[in-house]
C-alpha positions in Angstrom: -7.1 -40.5 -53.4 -3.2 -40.1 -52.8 -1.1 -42.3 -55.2 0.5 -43.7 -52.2 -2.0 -45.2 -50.3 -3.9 -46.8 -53.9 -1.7 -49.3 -55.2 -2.4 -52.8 -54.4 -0.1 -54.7 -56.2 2.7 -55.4 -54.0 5.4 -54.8 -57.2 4.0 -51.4 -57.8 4.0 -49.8 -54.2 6.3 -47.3 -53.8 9.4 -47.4 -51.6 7.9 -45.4 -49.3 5.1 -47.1 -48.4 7.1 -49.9 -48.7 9.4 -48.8 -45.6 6.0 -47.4 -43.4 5.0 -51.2 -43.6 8.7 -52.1 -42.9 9.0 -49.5 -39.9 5.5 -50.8 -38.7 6.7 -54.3 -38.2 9.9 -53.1 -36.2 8.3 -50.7 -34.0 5.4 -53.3 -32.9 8.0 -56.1 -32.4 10.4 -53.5 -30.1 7.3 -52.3 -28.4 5.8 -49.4 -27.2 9.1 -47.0 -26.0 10.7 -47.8 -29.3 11.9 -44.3 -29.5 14.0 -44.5 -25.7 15.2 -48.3 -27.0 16.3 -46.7 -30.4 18.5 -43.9 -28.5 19.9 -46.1 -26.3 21.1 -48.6 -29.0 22.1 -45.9 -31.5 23.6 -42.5 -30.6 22.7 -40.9 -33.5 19.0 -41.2 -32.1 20.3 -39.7 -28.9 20.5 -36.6 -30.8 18.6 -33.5 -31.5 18.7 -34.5 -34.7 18.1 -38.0 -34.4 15.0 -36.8 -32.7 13.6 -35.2 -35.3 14.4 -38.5 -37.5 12.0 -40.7 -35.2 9.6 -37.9 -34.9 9.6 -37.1 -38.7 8.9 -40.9 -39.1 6.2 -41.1 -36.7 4.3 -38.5 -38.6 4.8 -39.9 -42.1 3.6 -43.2 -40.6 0.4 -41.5 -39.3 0.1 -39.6 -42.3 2.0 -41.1 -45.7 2.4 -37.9 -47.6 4.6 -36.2 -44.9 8.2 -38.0 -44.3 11.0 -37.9 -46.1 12.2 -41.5 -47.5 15.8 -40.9 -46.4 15.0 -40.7 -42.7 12.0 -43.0 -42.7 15.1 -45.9 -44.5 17.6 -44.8 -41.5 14.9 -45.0 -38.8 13.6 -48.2 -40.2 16.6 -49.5 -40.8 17.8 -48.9 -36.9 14.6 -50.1 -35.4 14.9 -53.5 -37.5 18.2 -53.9 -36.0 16.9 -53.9 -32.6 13.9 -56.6 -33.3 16.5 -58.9 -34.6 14.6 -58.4 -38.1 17.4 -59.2 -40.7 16.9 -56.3 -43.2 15.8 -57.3 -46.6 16.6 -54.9 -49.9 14.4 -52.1 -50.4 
């Protein structure tokens, strides 16, 4: 089993996973077209590259290992803005 998905204990899970749970909560409160109310409330994600952000965090979400922590924070971040979700420290 992948380190990332067997920790239990909420002090040892790793950032990453951390965030996914984060990004979960954000997506399901904006909803289903998170992606088109992310670019339209940030222009970075009205980008090519911004793009690949949400895409790249869509992936890791459905699949932990892949994602890079960097973009899945700045996607996360964005998408907890938009729910009204006041950010906590990561």
């Amino acid at each position: 089993m992948h380190i990332e998905t067997s920790l239990t204990d909420p002090a040892m899970v790793p950032i990453k996973q951390r965030l996914l749970q984060r990004f979960a909560r954000a997506k399901e409160m904006v909803g289903p077209k998170w992606r088109e109310k992310l670019a339209l409330n940030d222009p970075f994600f009205d980008t090519r590259t911004g793009e690949a952000y949400m895409r790249s965090v869509a992936q890791a979400f459905s699949d932990p290992r892949r994602g890079q922590v960097d973009r899945i924070e700045q996607v996360t971040l964005a998408l907890e803005r938009i729910a009204g979700i006041r950010s906590q420290p990561i």
